[in-house]
Each structure stands twice: as C-alpha cells, then as structure tokens.
N, C-alpha and C positions, 0 to 999 in steps of 0.2 A: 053665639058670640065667638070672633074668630081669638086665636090665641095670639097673644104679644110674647113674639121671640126676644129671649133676652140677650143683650150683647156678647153673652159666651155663647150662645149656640148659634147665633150669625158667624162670629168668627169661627168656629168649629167648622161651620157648614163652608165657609169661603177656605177656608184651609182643605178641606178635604177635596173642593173645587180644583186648588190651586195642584195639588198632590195628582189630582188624576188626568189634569191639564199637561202638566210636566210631565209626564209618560205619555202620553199619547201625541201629542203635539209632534215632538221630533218626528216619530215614526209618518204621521200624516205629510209632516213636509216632505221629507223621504221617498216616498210614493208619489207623492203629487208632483216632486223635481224627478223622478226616473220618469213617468209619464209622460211630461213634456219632452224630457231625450226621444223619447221613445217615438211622438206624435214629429215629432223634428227632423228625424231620421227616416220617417216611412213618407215624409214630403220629399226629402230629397230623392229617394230610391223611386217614387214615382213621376218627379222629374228629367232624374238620367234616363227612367226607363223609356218616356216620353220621347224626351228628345232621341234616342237612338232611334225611334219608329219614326220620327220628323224626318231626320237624315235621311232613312229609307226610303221612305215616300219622297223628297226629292229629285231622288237619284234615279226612280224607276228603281228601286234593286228588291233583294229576294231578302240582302242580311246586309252586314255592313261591309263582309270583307266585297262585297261588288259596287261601295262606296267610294268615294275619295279620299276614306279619311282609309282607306286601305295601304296601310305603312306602319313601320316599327321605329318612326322617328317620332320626337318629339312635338315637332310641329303639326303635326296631322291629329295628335292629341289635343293642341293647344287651341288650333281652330274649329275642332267638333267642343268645345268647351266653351271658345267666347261665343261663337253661333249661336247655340242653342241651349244654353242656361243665361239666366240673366245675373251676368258677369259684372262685380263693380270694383274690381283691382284683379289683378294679374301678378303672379308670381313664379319668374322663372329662372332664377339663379338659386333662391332659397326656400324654402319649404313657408318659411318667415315672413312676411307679417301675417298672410294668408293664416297659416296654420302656427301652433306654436312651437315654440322651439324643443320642447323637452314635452314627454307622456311616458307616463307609469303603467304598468300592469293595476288588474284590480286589488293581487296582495300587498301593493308599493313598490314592486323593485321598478325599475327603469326600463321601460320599454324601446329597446332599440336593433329591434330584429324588420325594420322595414320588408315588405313582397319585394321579390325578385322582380325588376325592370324597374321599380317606383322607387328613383335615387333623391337626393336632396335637388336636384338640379330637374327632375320631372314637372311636365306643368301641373300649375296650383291653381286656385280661384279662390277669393271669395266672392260669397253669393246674397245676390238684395235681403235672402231671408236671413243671415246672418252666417249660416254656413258656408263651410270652404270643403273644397273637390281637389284632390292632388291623384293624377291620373298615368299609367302607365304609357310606353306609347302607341299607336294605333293598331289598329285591326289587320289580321293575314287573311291567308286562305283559311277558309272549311275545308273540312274532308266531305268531300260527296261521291257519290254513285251507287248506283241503280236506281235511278229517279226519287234517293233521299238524304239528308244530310246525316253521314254520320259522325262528325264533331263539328260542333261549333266555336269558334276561336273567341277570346274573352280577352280583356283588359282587367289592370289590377288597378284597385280604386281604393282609395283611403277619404273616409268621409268624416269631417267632424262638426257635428251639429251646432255647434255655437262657434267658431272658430278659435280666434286663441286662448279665447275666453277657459279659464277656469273650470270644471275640474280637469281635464285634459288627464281621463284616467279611457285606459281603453275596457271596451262594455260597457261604460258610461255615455261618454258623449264623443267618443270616437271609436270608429271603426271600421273594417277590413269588408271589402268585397269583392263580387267579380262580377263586370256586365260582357255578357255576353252579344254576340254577331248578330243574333236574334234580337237583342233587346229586354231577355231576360238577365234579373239582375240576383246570383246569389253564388253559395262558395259549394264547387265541385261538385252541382247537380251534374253534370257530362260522366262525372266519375264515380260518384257514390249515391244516388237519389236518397238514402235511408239516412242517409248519416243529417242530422240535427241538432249541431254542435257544440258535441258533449265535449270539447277542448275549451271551450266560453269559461274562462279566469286561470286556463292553467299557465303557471309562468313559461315555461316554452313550447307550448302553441306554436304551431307554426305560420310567421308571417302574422301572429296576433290574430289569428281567425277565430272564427265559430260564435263568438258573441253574436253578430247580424244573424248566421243559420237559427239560434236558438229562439234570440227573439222573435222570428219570423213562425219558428215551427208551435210558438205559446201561443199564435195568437196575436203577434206584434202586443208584447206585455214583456214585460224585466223582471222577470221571476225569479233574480238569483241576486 
C-alpha cells in the first residue's frame, strides 16, 4: 500500500523545490543568454568572413586590397557592407539607431575608448539577423614579396549582436575585431598568434579587445 503524504511534507517537499529552483534557475538563464551572444556573434563573423571571400571571387583578386573596396574612405567601407551582408538600415552620420548610444565595460565603467579609424561618423548597418556592423574604412596594400604575403592589411570592426538592444555591455553582446585582406576575421593574428585574449574584461583594454580572441580560443563558449 502506497503511503499518503501529508500536507506538511508536500509542502516541505515544494518548498525545498522552490529553494533549489531559486538557485539554480538564475545561473541556467545566465548561461543559456551568454550562449545565444555567443551563437549570434560566430553568425555574424561567418558572414563577414563570407562576404570578404564573395568580394574576392568577384574581382578575380588574391585578397581584398586587389578589390575595389581597396580605399581608406568611408565609402568603400559602406558599399563592401550594403553588397554583401543583408543590410536593412544604414547609418552613417551616427553610430545610432544601428548600434546604441552608450556601452559599458564588463565591471560597469563606460566604455568609450572606440578603435582607431572607427569614428561616430564610420559606416554602421543593421543586419536581417538583428545585428549591427560599424566598420572602419577600406582595405590598403599588403606587404608582399618573394612570392608571399608578408602582412595582410585589416579593417577595425565593432560587432554587436543584438544591436541596440540591451545589455550593450562589451564581452557580452558587443565586440571588437579585425577582418582581414584575406578574409580572416580576428584580433592581431599578423602580430601575436599566441596571444588569446587575456585583456577580455580588463577596463583599459585596448580598443576594448580580446573578448572575440577569447571566446574564440574556448571553443566559441564565454567562460568568463
């Protein structure tokens, strides 16, 4: 015969429910909203990386700087951008509505150390998936000779996965990188291969980098 639970140990049992619900719960959501940044973010980086290799094949060319979008204006930015991502507004007077207006570091201070070339005034987009792309401007030379390249020239690119959307904290759902002439897309492979960046939350970082490095180096995971 089965036993009949009395109304104190039902409620005992839904309380001790409720107690280990309330602890775990937060941290599940937690993890399952870094997740999505995370899944949201390695769509876009294999979009840009896409389209730069579109471009290329185009053009007949070897990298970008033997492209059209080969210029340090604006414009050559903004047209490798509406081309070849699927663009559904445009911003190029202000970072705004595309992207938001204000973003914080991960400890809360205010993040406003923008990359060199990428002004308030650099083109923006938002994008069908919800993200927005604010891009430095176009591609230069490579350094090449003796039938190799030895630097590849890169654009500074600020991605943020949800656009102006909320939490607009950087490491979260915006972040810093660099696609290069090749169509590789990350921050100062040319310069340090090793480095997998261990700058990700510090407040002066430079240019707000290393969170993409990091993520990238876990595994594409936000382990921090």
């Amino acid at each position: 015969m089965k036993k009949a639970f009395t109304l104190a140990e039902v409620l005992v049992t839904l309380g001790i429910i409720g107690v280990v619900s309330a602890l775990t719960l937060p941290t599940l959501v937690k993890n399952h909203q870094r997740q999505v940044y995370v899944t949201q973010l390695q769509k876009v980086v294999n979009e840009l990386s896409q389209a730069t290799e579109r471009a290329i094949q185009e053009a007949n060319a070897i990298t970008m700087s033997e492209t059209p979008y080969r210029s340090t204006n604006n414009r050559a930015a903004q047209q490798f951008l509406s081309k070849y991502l699927k663009v559904v507004q445009t911003c190029t007077t202000d970072r705004a509505p595309c992207m938001a207006s204000e973003y914080k570091q991960l400890n809360g201070s205010a993040f406003d150390s923008w990359a060199m070339g990428v002004s308030a005034t650099s083109p923006c987009v938002s994008l069908a998936n919800g993200a927005a792309v604010c891009m430095s401007g176009g591609f230069e030379m490579d350094e090449y000779s003796n039938g190799t390249y030895d630097l590849h020239d890169y654009v500074r690119i600020y991605i943020d996965v949800n656009g102006p959307q909320a939490p607009n904290i950087l490491g979260r759902d915006f972040f810093y990188a660099e696609l290069y002439s090749d169509g590789k897309i990350a921050e100062g492979y040319e310069i340090d291969p090793t480095w997998h960046g261990e700058e990700c939350g510090v407040a002066d970082a430079v240019y707000g980098s290393g969170c993409l490095s990091k993520i990238m180096s876990d595994g594409w995971k936000m382990d921090y």
